[in-house]
N, C-alpha and C positions, 0 to 999 in steps of 0.2 A: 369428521364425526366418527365416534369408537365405531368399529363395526358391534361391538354386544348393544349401544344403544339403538343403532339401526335394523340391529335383528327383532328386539326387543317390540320395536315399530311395529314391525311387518307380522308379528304373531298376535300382536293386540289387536290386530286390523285385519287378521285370517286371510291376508294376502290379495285385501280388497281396498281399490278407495273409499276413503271414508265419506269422501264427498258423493260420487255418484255410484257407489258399491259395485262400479266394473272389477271382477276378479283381474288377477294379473295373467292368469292362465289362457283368458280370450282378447290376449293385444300382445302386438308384435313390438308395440314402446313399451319401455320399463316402467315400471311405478316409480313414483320418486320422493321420499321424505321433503315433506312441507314443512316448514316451520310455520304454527298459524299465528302468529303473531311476528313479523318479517321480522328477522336481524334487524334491517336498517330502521326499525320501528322499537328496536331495545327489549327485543325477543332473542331470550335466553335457548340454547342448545342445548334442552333436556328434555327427558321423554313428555313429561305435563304440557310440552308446548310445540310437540313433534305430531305430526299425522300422516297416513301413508295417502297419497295422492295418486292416479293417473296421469298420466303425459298431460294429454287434455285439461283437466281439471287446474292438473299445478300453472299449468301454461299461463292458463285467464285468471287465474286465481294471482297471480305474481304475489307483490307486496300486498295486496288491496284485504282490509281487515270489513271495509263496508260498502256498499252501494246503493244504488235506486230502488226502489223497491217501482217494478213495472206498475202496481195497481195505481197506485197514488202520489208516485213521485218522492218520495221523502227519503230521506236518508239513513238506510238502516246497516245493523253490523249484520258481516255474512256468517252462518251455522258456524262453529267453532265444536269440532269434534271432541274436545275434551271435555266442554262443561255445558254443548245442549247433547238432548237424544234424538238419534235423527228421526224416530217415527212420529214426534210430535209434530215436523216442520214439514216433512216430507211422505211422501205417497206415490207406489206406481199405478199410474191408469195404462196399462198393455206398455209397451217400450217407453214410454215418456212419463217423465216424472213432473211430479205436478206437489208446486208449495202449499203447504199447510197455510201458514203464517206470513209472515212479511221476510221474517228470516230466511225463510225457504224461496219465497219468490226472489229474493235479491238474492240467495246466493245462486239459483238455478239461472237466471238470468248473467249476472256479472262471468261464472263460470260456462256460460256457454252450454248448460248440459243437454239442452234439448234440440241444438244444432242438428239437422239433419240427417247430416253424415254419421252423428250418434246414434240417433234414434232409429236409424235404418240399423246399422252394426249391433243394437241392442232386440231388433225386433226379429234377426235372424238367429238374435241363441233364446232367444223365445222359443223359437221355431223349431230347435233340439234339446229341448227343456232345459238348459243351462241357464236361465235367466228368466227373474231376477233371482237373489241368492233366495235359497232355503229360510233362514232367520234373518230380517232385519237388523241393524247396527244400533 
């Protein structure tokens, strides 16, 4: 990937992911350009279809465009940082985020974001007012 496309990423995204707006400042793993529509799914390498991610996030995220939704089981597609807004899906109640929508539940679920191990690492930059970010994405 060009590096000006990947910088390009990482300034529209203010050096957060877009999925769970962990800054890149408080994680010792790199953020990592997603493609939100996988390559192997005939997702183009251009900024419209690039998002910056967390380790974490891109991890559970892989290819996967949809999932379960935990309330009612059905199948829905996960947030798509380019053409939903996240404050419609998404919400923090203190370190744990909590979906809006069905969008929000399945991708906060599918991604893992509310795993422990996060929600403790996000409830201590609570704790030195670093989190969550100032402006919403």
């Amino acid at each position: 990937m060009a590096k000006s496309r990947r910088q390009q990423v990482w300034e529209r995204a203010s050096g957060r992911c877009e999925y769970c707006q962990l800054p890149q400042e408080f994680t010792v793993t790199p953020h990592e350009v997603d493609h939100v529509q996988a390559q192997k799914h005939g997702g183009a390498t251009i900024i419209e279809n690039l998002a910056l991610a967390c380790f974490y996030c891109n991890s559970f995220k892989g290819p996967n465009i949809a999932g379960y939704d935990p309330e009612d089981n059905l199948l829905r597609p996960l947030f798509n940082p380019r053409t939903d807004e996240w404050s419609q899906h998404f919400e923090w109640s203190g370190p744990t985020l909590v979906g809006k929508t069905a969008i929000g539940r399945t991708t906060i679920a599918v991604l893992r974001i509310n795993q422990p191990d996060r929600v403790d690492h996000r409830s201590r930059l609570i704790d030195t007012n670093d989190f969550p970010p100032k402006t919403n994405m």
